[in-house]
PAGU-336064 format. One line per 2 residues: number of its first residue (from 1); their letters; for each residue x, y, z of N, C-alpha, C. Coordinates in steps of 0.1 Angstrom, whole numbers, plus 5000, padded with zeros to 4 digits. Example, Ala and Ser with C-alpha at 12.3 -4.5 7.8 and 13.67 -1.06 7.14 Angstrom:
1 = AS = 5132 4943 5078 5123 4955 5078 5132 4967 5078; 5128 4978 5071 5137 4989 5071 5129 5000 5079
//
This chain:
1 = XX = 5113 6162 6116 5106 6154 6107 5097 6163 6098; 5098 6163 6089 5091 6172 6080 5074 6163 6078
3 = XX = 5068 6176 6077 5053 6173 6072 5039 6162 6081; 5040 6166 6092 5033 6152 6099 5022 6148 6093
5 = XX = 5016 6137 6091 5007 6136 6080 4993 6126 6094; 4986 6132 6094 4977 6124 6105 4964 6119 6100
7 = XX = 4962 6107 6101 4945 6103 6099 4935 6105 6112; 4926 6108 6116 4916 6109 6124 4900 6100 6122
9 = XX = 4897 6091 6127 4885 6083 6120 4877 6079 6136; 4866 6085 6130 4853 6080 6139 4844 6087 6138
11 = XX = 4830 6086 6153 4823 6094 6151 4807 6092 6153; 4800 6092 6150 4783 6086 6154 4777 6099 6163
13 = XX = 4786 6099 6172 4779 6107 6184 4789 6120 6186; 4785 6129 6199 4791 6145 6197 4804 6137 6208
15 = XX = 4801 6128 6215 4805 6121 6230 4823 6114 6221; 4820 6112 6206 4830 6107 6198 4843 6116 6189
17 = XX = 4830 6130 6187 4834 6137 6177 4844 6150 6187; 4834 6155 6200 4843 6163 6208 4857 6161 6207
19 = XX = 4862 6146 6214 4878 6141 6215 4882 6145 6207; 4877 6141 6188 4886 6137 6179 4893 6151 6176
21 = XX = 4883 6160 6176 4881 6176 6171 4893 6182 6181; 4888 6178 6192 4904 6185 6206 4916 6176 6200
23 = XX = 4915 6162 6195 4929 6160 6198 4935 6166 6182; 4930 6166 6175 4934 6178 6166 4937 6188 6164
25 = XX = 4934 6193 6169 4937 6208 6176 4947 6209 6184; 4950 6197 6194 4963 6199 6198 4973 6191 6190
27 = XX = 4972 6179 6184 4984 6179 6175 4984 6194 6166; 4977 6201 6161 4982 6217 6157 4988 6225 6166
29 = XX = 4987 6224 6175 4994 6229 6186 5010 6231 6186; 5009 6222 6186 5025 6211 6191 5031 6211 6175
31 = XX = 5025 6208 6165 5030 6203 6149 5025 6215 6141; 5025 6231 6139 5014 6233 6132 5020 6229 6116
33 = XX = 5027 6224 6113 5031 6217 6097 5023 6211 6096; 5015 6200 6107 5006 6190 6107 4996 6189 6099
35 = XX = 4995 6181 6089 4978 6179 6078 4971 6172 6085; 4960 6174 6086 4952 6161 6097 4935 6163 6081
37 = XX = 4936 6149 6085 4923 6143 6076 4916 6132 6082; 4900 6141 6083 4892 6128 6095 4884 6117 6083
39 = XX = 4878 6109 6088 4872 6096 6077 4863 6095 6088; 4849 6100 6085 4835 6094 6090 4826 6086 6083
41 = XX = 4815 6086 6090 4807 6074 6084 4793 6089 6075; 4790 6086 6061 4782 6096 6060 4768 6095 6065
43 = XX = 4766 6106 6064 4749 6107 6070 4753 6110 6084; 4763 6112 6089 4766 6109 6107 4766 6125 6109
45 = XX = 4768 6126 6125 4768 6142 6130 4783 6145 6121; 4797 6142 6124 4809 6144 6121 4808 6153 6104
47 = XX = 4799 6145 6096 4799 6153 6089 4796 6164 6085; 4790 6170 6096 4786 6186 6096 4796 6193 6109
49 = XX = 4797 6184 6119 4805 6190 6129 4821 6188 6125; 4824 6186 6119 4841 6185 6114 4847 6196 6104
51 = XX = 4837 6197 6096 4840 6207 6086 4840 6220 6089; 4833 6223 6101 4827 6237 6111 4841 6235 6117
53 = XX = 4845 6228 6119 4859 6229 6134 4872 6234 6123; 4868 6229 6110 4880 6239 6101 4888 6226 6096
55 = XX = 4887 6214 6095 4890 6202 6092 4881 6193 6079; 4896 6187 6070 4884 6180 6057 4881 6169 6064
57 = XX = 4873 6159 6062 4864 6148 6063 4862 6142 6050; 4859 6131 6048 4859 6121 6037 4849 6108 6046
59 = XX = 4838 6108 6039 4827 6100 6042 4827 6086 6038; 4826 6073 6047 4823 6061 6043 4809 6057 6045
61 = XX = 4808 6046 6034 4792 6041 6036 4788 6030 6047; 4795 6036 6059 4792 6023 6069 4785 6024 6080
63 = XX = 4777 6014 6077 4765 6015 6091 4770 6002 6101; 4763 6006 6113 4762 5997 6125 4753 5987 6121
65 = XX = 4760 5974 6131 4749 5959 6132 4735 5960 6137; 4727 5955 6129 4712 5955 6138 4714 5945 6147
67 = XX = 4703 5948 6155 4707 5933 6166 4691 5926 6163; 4688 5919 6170 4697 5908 6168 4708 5906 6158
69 = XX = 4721 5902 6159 4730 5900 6148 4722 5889 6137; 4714 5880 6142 4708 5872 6127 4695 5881 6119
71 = XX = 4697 5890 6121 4688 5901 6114 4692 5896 6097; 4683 5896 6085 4687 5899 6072 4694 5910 6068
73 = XX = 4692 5920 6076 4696 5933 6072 4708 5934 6072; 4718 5929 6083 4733 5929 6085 4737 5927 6074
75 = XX = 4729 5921 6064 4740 5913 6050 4747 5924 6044; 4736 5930 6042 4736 5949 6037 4749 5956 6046
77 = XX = 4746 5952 6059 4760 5964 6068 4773 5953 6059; 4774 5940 6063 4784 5934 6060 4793 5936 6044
79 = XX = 4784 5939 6034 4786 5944 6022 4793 5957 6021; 4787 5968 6030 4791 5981 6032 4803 5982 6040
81 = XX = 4807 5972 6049 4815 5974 6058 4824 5975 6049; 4828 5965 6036 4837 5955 6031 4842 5973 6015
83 = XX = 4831 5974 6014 4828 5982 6005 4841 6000 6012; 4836 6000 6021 4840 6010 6028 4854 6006 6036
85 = XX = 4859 5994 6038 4874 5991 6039 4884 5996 6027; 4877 5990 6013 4885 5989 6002 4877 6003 6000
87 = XX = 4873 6016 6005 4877 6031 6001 4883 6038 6008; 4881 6033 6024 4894 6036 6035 4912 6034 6027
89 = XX = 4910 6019 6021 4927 6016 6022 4929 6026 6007; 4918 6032 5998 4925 6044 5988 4924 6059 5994
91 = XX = 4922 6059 6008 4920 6070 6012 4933 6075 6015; 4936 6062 6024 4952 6062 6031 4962 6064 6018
93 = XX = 4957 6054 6009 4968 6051 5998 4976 6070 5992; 4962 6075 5987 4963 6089 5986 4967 6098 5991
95 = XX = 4965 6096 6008 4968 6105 6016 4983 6104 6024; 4989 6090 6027 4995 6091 6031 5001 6090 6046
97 = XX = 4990 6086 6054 4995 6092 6067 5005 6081 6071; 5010 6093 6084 5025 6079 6093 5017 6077 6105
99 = XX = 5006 6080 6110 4997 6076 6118 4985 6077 6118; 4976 6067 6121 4960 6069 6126 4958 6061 6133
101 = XX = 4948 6073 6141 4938 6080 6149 4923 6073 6152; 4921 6063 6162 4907 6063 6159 4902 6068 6177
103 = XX = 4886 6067 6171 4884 6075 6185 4866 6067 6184; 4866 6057 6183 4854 6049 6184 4844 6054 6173
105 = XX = 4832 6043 6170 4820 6046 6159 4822 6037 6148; 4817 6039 6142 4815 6029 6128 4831 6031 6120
107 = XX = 4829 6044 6116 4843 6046 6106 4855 6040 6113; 4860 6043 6122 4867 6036 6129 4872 6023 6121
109 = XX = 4863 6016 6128 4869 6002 6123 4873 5998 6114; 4862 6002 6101 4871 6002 6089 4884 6010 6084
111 = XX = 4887 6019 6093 4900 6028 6089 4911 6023 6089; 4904 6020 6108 4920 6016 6115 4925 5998 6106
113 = XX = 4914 5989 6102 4917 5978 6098 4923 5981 6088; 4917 5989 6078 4926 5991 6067 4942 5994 6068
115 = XX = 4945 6005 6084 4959 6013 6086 4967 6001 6087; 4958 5989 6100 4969 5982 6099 4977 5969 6094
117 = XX = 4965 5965 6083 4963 5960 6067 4983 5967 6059; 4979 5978 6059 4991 5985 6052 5006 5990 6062
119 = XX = 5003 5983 6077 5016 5991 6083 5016 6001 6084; 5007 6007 6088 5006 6020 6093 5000 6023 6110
121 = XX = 5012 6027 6120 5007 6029 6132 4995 6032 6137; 4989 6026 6145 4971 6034 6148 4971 6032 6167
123 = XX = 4964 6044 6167 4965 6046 6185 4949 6051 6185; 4944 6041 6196 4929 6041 6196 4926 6050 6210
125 = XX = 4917 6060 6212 4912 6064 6219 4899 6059 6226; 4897 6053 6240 4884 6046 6240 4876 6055 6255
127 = XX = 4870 6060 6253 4864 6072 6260 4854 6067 6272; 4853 6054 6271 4842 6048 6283 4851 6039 6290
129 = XX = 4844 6031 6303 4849 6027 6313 4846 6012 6307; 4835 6007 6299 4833 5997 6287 4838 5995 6277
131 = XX = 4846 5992 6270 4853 5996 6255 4844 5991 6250; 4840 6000 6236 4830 5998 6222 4836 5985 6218
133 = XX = 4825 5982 6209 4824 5970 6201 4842 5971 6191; 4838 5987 6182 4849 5989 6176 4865 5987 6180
135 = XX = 4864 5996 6195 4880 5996 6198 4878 5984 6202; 4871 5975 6208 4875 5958 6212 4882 5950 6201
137 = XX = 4874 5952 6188 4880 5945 6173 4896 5952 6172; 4896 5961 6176 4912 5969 6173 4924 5962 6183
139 = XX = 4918 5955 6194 4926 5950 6204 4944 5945 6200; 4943 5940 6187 4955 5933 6185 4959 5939 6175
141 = XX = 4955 5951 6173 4961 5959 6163 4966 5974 6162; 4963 5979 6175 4970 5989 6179 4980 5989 6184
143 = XX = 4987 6003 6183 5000 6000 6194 5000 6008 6207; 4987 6014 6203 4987 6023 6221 4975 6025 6220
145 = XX = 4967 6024 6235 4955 6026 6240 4954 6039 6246; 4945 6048 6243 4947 6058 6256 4931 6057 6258
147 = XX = 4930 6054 6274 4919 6056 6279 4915 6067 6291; 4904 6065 6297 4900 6076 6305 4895 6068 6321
149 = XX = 4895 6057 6324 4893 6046 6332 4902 6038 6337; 4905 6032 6349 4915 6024 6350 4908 6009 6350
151 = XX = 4915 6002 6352 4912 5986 6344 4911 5983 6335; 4913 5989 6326 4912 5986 6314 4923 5976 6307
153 = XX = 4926 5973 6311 4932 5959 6308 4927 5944 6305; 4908 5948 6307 4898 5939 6304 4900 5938 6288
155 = XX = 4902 5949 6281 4897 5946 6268 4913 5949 6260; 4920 5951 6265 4932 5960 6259 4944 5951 6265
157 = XX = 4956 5954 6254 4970 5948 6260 4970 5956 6272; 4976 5952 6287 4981 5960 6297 4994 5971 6293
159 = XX = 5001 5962 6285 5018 5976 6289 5014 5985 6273; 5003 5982 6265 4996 5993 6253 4992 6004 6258
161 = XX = 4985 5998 6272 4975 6013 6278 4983 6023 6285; 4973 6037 6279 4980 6050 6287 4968 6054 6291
163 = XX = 4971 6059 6309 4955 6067 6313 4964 6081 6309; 4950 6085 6300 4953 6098 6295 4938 6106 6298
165 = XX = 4921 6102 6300 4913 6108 6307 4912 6111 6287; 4898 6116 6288 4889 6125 6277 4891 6138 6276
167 = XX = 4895 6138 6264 4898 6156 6261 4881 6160 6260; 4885 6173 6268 4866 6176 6268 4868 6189 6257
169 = XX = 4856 6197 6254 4853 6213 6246 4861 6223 6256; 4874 6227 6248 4881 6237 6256 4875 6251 6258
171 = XX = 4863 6250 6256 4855 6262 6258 4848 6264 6270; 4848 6253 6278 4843 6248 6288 4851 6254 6301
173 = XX = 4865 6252 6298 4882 6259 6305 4884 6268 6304; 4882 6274 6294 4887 6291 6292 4880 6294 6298
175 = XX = 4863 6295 6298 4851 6301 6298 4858 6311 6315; 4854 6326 6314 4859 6337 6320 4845 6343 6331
177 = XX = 4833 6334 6324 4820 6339 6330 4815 6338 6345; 4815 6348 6352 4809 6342 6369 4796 6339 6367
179 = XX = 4792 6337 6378 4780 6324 6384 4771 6338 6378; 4773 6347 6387 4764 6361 6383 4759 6363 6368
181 = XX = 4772 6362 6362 4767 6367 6344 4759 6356 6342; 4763 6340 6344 4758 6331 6343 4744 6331 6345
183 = XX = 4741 6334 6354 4727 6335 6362 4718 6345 6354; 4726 6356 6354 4722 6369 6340 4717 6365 6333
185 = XX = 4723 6360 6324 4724 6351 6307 4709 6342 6305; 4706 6337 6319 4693 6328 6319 4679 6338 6326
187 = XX = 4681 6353 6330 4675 6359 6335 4671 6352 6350; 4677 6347 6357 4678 6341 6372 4682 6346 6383
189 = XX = 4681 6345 6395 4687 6351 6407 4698 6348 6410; 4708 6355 6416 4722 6352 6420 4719 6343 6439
191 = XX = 4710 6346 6438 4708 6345 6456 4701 6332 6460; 4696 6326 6450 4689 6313 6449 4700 6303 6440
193 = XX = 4695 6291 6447 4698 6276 6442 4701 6273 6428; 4703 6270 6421 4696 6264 6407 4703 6250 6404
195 = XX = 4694 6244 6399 4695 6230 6387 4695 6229 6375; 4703 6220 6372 4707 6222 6355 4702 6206 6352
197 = XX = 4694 6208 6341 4690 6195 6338 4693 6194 6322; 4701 6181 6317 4703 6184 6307 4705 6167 6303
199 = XX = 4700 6167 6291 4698 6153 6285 4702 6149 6273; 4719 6155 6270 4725 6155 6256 4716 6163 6245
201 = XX = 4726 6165 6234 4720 6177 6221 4704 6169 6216; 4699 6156 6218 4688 6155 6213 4676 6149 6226
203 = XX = 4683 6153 6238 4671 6150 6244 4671 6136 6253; 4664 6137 6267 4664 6128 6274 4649 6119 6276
205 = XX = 4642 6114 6274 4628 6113 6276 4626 6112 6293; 4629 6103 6297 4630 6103 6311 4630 6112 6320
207 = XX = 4645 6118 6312 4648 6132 6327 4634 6144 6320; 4631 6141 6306 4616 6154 6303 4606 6148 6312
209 = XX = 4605 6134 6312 4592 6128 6318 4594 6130 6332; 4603 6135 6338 4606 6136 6354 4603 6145 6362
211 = XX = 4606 6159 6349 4597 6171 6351 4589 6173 6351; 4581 6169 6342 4566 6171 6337 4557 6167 6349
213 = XX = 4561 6155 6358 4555 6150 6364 4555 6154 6380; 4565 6164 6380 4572 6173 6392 4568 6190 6389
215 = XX = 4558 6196 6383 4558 6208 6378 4558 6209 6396; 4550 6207 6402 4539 6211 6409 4554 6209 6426
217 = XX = 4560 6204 6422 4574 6201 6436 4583 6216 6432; 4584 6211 6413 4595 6225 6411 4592 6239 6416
219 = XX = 4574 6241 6415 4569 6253 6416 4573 6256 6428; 4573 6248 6438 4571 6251 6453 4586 6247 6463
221 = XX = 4597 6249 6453 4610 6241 6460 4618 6254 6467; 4612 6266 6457 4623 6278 6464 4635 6279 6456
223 = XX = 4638 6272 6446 4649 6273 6438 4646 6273 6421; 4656 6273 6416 4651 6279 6400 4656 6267 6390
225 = XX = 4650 6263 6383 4659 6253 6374 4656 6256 6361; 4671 6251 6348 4676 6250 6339 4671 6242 6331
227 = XX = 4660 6239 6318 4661 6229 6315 4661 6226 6296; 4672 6220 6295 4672 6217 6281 4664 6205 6276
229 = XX = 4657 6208 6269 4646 6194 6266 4655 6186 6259; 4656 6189 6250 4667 6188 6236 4654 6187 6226
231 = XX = 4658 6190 6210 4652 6195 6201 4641 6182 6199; 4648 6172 6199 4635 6164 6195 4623 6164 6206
233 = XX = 4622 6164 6221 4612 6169 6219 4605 6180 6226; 4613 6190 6219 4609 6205 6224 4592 6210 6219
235 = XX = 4589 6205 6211 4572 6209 6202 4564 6206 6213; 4563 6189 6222 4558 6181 6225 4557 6191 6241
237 = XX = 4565 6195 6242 4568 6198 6258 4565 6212 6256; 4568 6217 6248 4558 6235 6245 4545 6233 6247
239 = XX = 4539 6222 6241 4525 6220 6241 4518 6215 6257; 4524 6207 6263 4524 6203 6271 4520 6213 6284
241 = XX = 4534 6223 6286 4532 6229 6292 4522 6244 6288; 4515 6243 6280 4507 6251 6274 4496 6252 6282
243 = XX = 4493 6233 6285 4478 6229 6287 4482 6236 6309; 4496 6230 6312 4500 6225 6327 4500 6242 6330
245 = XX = 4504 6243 6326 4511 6261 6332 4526 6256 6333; 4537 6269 6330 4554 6266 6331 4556 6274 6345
247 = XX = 4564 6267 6357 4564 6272 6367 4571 6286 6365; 4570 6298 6371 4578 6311 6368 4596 6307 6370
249 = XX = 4597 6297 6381 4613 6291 6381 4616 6286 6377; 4614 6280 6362 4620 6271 6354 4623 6273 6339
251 = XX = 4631 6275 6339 4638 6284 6320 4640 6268 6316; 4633 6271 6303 4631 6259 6293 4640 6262 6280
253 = XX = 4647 6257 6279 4652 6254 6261 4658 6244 6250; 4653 6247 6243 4651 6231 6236 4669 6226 6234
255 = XX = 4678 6240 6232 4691 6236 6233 4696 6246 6236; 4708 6246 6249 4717 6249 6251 4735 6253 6245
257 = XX = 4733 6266 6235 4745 6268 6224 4757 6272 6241; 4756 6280 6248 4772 6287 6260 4767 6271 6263
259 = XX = 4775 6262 6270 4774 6251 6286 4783 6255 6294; 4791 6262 6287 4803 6268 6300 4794 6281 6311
261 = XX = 4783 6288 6304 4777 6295 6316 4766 6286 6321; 4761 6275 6313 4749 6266 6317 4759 6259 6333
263 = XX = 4771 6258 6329 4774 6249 6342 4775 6257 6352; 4780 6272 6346 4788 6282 6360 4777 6282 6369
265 = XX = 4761 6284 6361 4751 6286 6366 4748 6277 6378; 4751 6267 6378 4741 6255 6381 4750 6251 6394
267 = XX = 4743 6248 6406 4747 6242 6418 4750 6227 6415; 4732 6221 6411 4739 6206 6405 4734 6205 6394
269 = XX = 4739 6198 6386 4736 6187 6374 4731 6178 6374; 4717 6176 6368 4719 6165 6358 4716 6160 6348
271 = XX = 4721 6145 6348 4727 6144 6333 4725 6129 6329; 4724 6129 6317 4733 6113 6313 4743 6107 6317
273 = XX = 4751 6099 6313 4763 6095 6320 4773 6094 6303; 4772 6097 6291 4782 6101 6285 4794 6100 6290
275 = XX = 4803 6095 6285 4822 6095 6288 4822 6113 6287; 4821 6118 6273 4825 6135 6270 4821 6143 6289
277 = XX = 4811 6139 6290 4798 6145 6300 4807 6144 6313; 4809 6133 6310 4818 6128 6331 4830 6133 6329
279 = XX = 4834 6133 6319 4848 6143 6318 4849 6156 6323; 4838 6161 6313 4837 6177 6319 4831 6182 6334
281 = XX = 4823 6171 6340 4821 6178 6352 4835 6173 6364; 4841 6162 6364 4855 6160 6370 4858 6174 6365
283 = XX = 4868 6178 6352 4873 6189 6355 4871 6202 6359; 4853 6202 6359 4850 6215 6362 4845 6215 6380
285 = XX = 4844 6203 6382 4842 6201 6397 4829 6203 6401; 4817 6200 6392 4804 6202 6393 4798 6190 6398
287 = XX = 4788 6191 6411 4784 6179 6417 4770 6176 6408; 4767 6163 6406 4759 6159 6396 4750 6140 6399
289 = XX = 4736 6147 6395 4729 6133 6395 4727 6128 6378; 4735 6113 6384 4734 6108 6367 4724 6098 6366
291 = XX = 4717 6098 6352 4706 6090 6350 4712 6087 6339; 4717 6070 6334 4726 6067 6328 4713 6063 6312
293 = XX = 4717 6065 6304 4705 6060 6291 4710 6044 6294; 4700 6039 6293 4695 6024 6294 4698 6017 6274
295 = XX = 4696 6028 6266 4697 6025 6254 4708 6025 6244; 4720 6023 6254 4734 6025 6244 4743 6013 6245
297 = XX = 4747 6006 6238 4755 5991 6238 4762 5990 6251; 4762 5978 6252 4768 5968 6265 4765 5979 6279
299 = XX = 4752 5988 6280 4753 5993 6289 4761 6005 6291; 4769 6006 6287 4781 6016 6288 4783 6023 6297
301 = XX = 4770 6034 6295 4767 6050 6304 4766 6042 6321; 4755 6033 6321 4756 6023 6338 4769 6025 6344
303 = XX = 4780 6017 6333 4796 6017 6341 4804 6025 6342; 4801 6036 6335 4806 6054 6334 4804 6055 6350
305 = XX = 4790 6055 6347 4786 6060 6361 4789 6055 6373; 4788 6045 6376 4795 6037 6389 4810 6041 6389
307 = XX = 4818 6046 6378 4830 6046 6382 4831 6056 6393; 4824 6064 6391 4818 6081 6398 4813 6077 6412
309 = XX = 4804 6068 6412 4795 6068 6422 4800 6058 6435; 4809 6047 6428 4816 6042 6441 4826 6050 6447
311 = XX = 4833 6061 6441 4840 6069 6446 4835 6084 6455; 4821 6079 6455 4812 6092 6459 4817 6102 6454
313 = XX = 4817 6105 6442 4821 6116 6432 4805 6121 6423; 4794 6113 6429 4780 6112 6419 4770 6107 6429
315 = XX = 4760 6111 6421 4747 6102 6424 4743 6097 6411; 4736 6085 6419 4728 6082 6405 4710 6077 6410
317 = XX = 4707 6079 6397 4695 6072 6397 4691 6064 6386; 4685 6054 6386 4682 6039 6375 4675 6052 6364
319 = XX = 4674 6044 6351 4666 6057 6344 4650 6048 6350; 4649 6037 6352 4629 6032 6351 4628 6043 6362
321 = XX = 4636 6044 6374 4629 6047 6388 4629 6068 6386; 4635 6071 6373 4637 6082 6373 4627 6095 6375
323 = XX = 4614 6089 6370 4603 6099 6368 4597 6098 6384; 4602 6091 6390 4592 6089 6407 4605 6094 6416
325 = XX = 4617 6094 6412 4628 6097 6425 4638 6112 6422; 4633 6111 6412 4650 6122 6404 4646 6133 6410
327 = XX = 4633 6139 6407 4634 6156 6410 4635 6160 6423; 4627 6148 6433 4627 6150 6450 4641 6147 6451
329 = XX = 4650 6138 6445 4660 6134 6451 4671 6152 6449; 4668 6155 6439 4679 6167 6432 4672 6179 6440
331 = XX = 4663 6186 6446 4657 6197 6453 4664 6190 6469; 4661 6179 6478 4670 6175 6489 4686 6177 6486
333 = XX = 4693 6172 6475 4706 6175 6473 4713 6188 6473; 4704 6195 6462 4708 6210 6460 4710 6217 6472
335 = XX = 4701 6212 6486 4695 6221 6494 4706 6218 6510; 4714 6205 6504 4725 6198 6518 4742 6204 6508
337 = XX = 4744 6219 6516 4754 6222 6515 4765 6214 6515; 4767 6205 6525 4776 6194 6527 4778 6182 6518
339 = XX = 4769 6180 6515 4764 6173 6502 4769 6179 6491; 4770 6188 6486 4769 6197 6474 4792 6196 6473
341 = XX = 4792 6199 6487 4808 6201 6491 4814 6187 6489; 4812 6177 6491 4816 6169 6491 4814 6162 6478
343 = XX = 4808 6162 6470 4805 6159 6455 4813 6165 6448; 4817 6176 6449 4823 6185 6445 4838 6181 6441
345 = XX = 4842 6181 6453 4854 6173 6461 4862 6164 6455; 4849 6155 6460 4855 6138 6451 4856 6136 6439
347 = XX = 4849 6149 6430 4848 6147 6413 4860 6153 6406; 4864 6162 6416 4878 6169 6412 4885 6164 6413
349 = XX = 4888 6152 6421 4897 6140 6422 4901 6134 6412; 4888 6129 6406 4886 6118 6392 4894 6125 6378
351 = XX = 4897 6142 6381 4901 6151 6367 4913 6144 6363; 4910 6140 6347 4924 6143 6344 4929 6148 6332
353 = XX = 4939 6164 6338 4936 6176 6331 4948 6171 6319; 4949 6176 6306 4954 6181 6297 4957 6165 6290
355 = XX = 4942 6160 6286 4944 6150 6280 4943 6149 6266; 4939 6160 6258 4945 6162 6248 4956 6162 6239
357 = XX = 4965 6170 6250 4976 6174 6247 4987 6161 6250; 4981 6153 6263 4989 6135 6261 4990 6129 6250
359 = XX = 4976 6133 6245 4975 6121 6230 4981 6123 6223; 4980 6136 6219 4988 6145 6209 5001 6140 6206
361 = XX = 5009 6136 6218 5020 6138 6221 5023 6116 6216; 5012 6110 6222 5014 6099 6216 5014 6099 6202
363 = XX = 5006 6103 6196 5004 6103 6182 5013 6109 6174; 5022 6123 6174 5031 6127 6176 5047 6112 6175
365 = XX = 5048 6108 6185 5059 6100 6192 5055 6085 6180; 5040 6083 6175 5040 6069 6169 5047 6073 6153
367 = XX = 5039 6083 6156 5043 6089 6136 5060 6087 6130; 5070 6089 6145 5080 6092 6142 5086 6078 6137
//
């Protein structure tokens, strides 16, 4: 088949944009004839992270629902939504594709509605154990699901879905670094413990407020910790620990550019509960305490996590109870070898490797 022509649409978050970026990368793989053209929402990360990955992008003007949905303001998304369908269906019109691509977020919806407006195949990628608002609207208009959860049959046709698992940053896989360089890289001991605390690219308030309120446990635990504030609020927490004192075992930074040595480093994690996030530690086999954000639709990150945690593949902790139990609970963990082994264990269980290269292969198979 000459020329594969592929659309890619979504995006809001890095948790959205990682997939879209890997599964393009491996449809080049497998097709490199392949043209691939993503459709985000502007103003969104995608637009600066897409063009960096070596991929065009084409911006729509579409924002998310305020909630309450009887908000005035929706009138405005509803306008844009409609506005941004009828620039989606000249996008396709122009471009051409024999398949698209969504992978959740605003753009999304209006893409895939428009693909399947015009007969054009669309295979929805849904990266949580909750399907988004978006891929739920897509339900009777796709022709294949690939998810990363089982049951998913809640929101999806049954014989549509493929478990294909979240393509994570293949940088993460390759990554060649031992625990030692690892350890190196943050100026740390090879001989000591360490914890990785990390709260997505802009920050956890909770897991910062957990520390703050623990300098005085970290100081005295015998082990060394990792900690990414995230940028928003790195000023606040410089200042902070200006007044407190910063324990000598605790490397602070506002972001974390390697994660592939941030993980080699780290005995345990933790973390949010992100879909991208629980991907990567399943395949890297990193035991981890999840503190799920309380602030992302229908809960989501909550049902990520239990998928982990009934399988004793995780810990978790509520985010309210976080600032009183997280840091005692992660210094006892780090310190129960058996504990550490068996988390380990059960997370490598949950991997499921080369799920990029599945989709690819769907997308690939729909086009034809």
């Amino acid at each position: 088949m000459e020329g594969l022509r592929v659309i890619i649409s979504g995006g809001g978050t890095g948790g959205h944009i990682f997939p879209a970026i890997s599964i393009a990368n491996a449809i080049k793989a497998l097709r490199p004839d392949a043209k691939i053209l993503f459709v985000g929402a502007e103003g969104r990360m995608e637009m600066q992270r897409v063009p960096a990955a070596g991929y065009e992008i084409k911006g729509l003007p579409i924002k998310g629902l305020y909630r309450p949905l009887w908000k005035p303001a929706n009138i405005g998304v509803v306008i844009d939504y409609l506005r941004s369908k009828w620039l989606a269906r000249k996008i396709l019109r122009d471009f051409k594709p024999q398949v698209a691509v969504g992978v959740g977020g605003y753009a999304s919806s209006a893409t895939l509605g428009a693909a399947y407006d015009m007969h054009i195949p669309c295979l929805v990628q849904e990266q949580n154990s909750y399907a988004g608002l978006t891929n739920k609207r897509l339900a009777h208009k796709a022709e294949k699901f690939c998810v990363a959860y089982e049951g998913m049959e809640r929101f999806f046709p049954a014989e549509k879905i493929m478990l294909t698992g979240n393509p994570v940053r293949q940088s993460l896989l390759d990554s060649k670094v031992t625990r030692e360089e690892a350890l190196a890289s943050f100026s740390l001991d090879y001989r000591k413990r360490t914890i990785l605390l990390v709260g997505g690219s802009l920050g956890a308030r909770t897991i910062n407020e957990s520390v703050l309120q623990h300098l005085k446990d970290i100081s005295e635990s015998g082990l060394q910790f990792i900690w990414q504030t995230g940028k928003y609020y790195s000023a606040m927490i410089t200042e902070e620990l200006k007044q407190k004192g910063c324990p000598a075992n605790l490397v602070v930074c506002d972001f974390i550019a390697d994660m592939a040595a941030a993980y080699k480093a780290a005995d345990l994690v933790i973390s949010r509960a992100g879909a991208s996030s629980l991907s990567e530690f399943c395949l890297i086999g990193k035991p981890v305490i999840l503190v799920p954000s309380p602030n992302v639709a229908e809960d989501h990150q909550t049902k990520n996590a239990m998928a982990l945690v009934n399988r004793n593949a995780a810990l978790y902790v509520k985010d309210s109870e976080a600032p009183a139990k997280l840091i005692q609970l992660a210094i006892k963990t780090v310190k129960d070898s058996f504990k550490l082994k068996s988390l380990s264990e059960n997370v490598l269980k949950m991997a499921l490797p080369n799920s990029a290269e599945l989709i690819a292969k769907e997308v690939i198979k729909l086009a034809k």
